[in-house]
N, C-alpha and C positions, 0 to 999 in steps of 0.2 A: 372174328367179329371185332367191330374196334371198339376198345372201351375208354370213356372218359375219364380222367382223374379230377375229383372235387377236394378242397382244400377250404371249405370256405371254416372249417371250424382249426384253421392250421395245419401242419404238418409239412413233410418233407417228400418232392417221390422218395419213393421206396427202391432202397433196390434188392432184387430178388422175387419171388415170390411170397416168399414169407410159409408159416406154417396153420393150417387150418386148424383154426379150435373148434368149430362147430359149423355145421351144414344144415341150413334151413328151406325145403322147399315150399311158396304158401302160393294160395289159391284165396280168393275174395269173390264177395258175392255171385257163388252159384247158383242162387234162386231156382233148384229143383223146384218146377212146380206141375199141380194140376190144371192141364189147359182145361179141363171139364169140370173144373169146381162152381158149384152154384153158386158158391160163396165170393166167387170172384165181380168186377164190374168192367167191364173190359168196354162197356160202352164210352168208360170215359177219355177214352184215348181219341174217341170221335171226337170230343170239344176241342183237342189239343192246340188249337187257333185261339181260343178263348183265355185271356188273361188269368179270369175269375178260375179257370178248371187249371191250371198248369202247375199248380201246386201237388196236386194231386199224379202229376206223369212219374213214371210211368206205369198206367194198370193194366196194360199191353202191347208183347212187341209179337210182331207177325209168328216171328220163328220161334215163340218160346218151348212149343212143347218139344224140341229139338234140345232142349239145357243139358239135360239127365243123360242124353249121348253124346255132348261136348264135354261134360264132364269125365266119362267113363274113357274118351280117346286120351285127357289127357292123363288117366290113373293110368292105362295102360300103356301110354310112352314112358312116364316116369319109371313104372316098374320093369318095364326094359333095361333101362337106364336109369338103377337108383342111384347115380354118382353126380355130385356136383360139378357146375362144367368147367369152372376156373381150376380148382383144387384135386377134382376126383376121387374127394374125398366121401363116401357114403352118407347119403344123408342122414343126417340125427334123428330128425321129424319133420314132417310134412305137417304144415299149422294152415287150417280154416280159417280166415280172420271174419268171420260171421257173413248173416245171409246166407245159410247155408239150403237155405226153402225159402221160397216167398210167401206160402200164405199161410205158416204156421201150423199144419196138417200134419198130421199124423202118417199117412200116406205118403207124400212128399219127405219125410224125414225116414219113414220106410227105405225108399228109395236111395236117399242118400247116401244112409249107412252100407246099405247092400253094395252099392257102387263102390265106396272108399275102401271098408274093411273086408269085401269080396260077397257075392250073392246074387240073386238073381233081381233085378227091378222091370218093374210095368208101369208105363201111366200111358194112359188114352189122348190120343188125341182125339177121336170120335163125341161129338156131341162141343166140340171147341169153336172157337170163333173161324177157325179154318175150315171149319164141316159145313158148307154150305146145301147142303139134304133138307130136301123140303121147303127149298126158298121158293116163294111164288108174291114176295112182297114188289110193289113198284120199281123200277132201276135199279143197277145193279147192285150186287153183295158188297155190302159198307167195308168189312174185311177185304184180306187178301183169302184168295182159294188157290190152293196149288192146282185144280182142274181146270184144262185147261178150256175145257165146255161150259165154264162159270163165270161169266161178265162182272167181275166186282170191279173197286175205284183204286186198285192197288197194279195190276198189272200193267195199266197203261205210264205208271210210273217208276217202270221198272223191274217189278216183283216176278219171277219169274213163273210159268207151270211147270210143275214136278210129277210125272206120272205115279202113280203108289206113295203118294207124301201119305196121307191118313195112316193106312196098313203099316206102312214101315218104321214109322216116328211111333206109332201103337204096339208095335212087338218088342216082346221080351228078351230084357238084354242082360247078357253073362257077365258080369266083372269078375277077375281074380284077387281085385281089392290092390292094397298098395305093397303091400309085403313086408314095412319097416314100420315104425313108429309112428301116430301121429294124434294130434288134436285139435279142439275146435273152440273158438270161442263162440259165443251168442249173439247176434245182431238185431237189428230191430223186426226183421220179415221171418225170423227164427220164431218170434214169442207174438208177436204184433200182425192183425189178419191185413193183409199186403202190407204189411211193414208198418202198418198208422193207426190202427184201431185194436182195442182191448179186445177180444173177444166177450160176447155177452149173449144170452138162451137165445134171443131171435135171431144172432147170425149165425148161430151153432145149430137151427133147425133146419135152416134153410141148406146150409153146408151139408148136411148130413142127409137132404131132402131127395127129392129126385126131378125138381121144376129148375131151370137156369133160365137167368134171363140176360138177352143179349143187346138189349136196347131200353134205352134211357125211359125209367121210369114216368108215366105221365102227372104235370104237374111237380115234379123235383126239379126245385131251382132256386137253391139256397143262396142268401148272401156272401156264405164262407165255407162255400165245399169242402173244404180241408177240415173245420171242426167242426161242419156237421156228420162229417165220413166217422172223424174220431169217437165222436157222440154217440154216432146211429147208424152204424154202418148198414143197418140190414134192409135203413131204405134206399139204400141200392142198389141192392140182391131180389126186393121181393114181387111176390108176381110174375113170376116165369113160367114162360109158355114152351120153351123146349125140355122135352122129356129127356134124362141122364138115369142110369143106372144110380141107386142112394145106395152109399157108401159109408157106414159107421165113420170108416178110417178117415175119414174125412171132417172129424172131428178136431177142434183145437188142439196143440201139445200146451202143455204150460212146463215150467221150468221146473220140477220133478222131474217128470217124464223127460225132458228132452235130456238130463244129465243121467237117468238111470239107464235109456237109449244107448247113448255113450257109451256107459260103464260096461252095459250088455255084447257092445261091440269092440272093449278092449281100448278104450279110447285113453290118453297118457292127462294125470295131470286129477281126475276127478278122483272118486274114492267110495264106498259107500254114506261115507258119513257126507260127501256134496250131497251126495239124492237125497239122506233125510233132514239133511236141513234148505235144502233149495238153495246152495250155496255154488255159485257158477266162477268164483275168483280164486285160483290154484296157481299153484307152483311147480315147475319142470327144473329138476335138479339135472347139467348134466357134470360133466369133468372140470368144464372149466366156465361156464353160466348158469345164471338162473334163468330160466323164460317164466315171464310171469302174465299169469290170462287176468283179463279185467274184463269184468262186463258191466256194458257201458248202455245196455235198452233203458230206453225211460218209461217206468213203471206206471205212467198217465199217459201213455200212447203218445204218440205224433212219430215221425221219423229220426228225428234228429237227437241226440246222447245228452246224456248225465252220467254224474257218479256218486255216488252217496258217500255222507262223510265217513263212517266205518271203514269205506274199502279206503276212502285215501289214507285214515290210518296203518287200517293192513298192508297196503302199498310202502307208508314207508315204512315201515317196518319188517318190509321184508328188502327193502334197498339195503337198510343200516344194517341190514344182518348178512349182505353180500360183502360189504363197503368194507366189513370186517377180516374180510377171509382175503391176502394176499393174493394176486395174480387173475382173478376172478371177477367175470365182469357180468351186467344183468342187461335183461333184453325185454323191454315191454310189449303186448301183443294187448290191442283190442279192435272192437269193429268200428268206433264212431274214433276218430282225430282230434286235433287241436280246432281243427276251421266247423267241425261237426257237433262238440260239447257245445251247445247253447239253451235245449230245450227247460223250458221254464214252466210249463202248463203243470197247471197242479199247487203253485207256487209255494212248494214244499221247501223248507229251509235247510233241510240235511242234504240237499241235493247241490253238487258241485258243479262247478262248467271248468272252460278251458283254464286260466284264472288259475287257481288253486291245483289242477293237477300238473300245467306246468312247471308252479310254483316247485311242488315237492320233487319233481324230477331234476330240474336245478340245481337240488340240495344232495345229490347224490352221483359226484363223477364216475361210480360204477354203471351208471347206466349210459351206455354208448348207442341205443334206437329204441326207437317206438314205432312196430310194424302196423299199420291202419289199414283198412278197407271204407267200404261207405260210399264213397263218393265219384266209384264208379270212372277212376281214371288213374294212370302212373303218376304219382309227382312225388317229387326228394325235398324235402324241405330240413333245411340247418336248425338246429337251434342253439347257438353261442351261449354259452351264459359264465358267469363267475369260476364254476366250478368245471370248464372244459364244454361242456355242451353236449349235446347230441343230435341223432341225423331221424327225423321223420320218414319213413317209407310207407308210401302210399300206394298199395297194389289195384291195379284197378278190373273191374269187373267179370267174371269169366262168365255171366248171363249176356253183356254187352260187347259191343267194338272195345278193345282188340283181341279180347275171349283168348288172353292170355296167363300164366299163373310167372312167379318170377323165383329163383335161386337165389337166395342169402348164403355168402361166407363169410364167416370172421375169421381173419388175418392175424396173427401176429408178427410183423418182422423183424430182423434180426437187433434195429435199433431201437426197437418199445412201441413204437406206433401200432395203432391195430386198425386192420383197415377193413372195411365192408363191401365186400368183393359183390355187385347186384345184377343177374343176367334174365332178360325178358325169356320167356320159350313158348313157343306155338305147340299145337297138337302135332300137326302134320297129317293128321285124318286124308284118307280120298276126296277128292273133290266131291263124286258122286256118292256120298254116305250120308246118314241121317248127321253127324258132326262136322262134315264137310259140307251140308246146306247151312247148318247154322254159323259157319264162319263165314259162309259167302251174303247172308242175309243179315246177319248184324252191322257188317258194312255195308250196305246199303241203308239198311234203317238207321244208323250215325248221321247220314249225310256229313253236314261240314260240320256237326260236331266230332267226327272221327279225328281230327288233329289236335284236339282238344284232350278227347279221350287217350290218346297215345301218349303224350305229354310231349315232352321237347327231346333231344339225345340225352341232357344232364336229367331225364328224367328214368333212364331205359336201363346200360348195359353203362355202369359208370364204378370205380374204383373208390369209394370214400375213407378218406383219413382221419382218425382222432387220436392223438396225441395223447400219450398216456402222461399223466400227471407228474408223479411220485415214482420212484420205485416200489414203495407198495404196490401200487398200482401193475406194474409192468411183471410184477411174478417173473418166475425162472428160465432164463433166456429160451430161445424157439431152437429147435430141433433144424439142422442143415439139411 
């Protein structure tokens, strides 16, 4: 595969390969979810024409209940092949960078775990916007229906029938888990009910109820869908006339539980004393970095990240405390980015945005990346600064087009540069498998934002250089 070389922060080609310090394989918004949660509003993806509602996309794509088997193809390629593809070097950790669930479920993060760290998972598609049972409303089923006996407004545009979709996206699936190391940070669909709203007792009733509703509330037609979602979510949800199996587990997680979840499943980075303090920003010591987790959900809902002043403290302070140890370099990992830190709702003053945490990463030429998720596409972005700079990675969605996860290695070569070795990787699943209709159906649902979501070649399978400073910096020559 050809790979690009980026220089934009300096440097020289390299010659050689160089020698691997560390092996990263990360995965970005899996949005494991319940296609049968009552708690969900999937009717809104009908407005999707509508200006006013677009804020709010996406609260449904065709193929979702297919996620939790796009995820599981690619744990089990990876554990095939735990070896990074440049270097062959074993991967160190295999890193979540959040959304790791969409609607913040209990069940949903069930699933997850069992998937990653090995187990067994279930979610239904039965009773989902695909289960068209029991339609006898005028014109066709507003969804897509994989039956092929089911006249909805989706097949004529493409969507294909699938015989056994229900049953088979419904049965129980084996993971062996991943087999090496790995961890997760928090993202907004982690803690936040579809990623945007607090949970609060009437969306937790309803969640946990046994009524769904799959069509637009009569009389809901707010000024500002987006904070009235965040407000009140549950008049979205309520008054539903299809009957679902009520599910406890179908209760909110909050951030206790999702880090003692974690802890329960051996996950690297947390500790007991996270779970009791609800404390989600840790540190991954390995040989020669530090990976350090940020969580970046904002604690007044909406989609879009913060960071509170605290953690940029603890941030830098754990840079100066890398900056200090020769040869030794740090790697930042969160779910929200530099284009993503803006949310302000709340208008709480200890809350940081882009601003302030680029600020302090500036201040610290050990830190050579900042791994991001979020926004649902590939992009590499530079950032130059005083102090050497560093390279932005953007992983883009494994819920969405190109439902791929990507290989981080750090380089170091013979002449001090250290380079960021970045290779995209597909599943490979059958075509004909529940994870081989989800890759054929998220490219369809991209439409022309799929070139978008792929990003450019300097976005994909590219070679990045940053120039190590000092010799302090450059530590003891690399291994032939």
């Amino acid at each position: 595969m050809k790979t690009l070389l980026r220089q934009e922060l300096g440097g020289t080609p390299p010659r050689g390969p160089g020698e691997c310090l560390l092996a990263l394989w990360l995965m970005s918004d899996v949005q494991v979810l319940d296609a049968a949660s009552p708690a969900r509003c999937e009717w809104v993806e009908l407005l999707g024409d509508d200006p006013a509602w677009q804020p709010l996309l996406h609260m449904h794509r065709p193929y979702e209940a297919l996620t939790h088997w796009a995820l599981a193809a690619h744990i089990a390629r990876v554990r095939r092949d735990p070896c990074s593809p440049h270097s062959r070097r074993p991967y160190d950790l295999a890193l979540s960078l959040g959304d790791n669930i969409d609607n913040a479920q209990h069940n949903e993060l069930d699933a997850f775990l069992a998937i990653v760290a090995g187990g067994q998972a279930q979610l239904s598609a039965w009773g989902s916007a695909q289960d068209a049972s029991g339609w006898a409303g005028p014109g066709p089923w507003p969804y897509w229906c994989p039956e092929k006996a089911v006249d909805d407004l989706w097949k004529p545009r493409g969507y294909p029938a699938i015989p056994d979709f229900l049953a088979r996206a419904s049965a129980p699936l084996h993971s062996p888990g991943l087999g090496f190391a790995w961890a997760s940070v928090p993202g907004n669909h982690d803690l936040l009910r579809q990623g945007t709203a607090l949970p609060e007792p009437a969306i937790e009733a309803i969640a946990t109820g046994a009524h769904k509703r799959l069509w637009r509330p009569p009389g809901l037609a707010p000024p500002d869908p987006l904070a009235h979602f965040v407000e009140a979510p549950a008049a979205f949800s309520r008054g539903g006339t299809r009957t679902v199996p009520a599910l406890p587990r179908r209760g909110a997680v909050n951030k206790q539980q999702w880090i003692t979840a974690h802890l329960a499943r051996g996950a690297a980075g947390y500790s007991t004393t996270h779970g009791a303090q609800a404390q989600t920003d840790a540190a991954i010591d390995t040989e020669h970095a530090r990976i350090l987790l940020l969580d970046t959900h904002h604690p007044q809902g909406d989609f879009q990240g913060s960071v509170g002043s605290a953690q940029l403290e603890w941030l830098d302070a754990q840079l100066s405390e890398v900056g200090r140890q020769p040869g030794r370099f740090a790697v930042l990992a969160s779910h929200h980015g530099s284009v993503s830190l803006t949310n302000t709702r709340g208008d709480d003053p200890q809350r940081q945005h882009t601003a302030a945490v680029v600020a302090v990463l500036h201040r610290h030429p050990c830190l050579v990346a900042w791994l991001v998720g979020h926004r649902h596409l590939h992009q590499i972005q530079p950032h130059p600064g005083p102090q050497g700079g560093f390279w932005e990675i953007s992983t883009g969605a494994l819920i969405d087009w190109p439902t791929q996860t990507r290989a981080v290695e750090f380089l170091r070569h013979a002449d001090g540069q250290l380079g960021i070795h970045c290779t995209l990787i597909d599943h490979g699943a059958p075509a004909d498998s529940p994870a081989g209709w989800h890759y054929r159906l998220a490219r369809r649902f991209a439409g022309d934002q799929a070139g978008r979501m792929q990003g450019t070649p300097a976005d994909g399978n590219v070679h990045l250089l940053r120039p190590l400073l000092t010799p302090h910096e450059q530590g003891p020559p690399c291994r032939p």
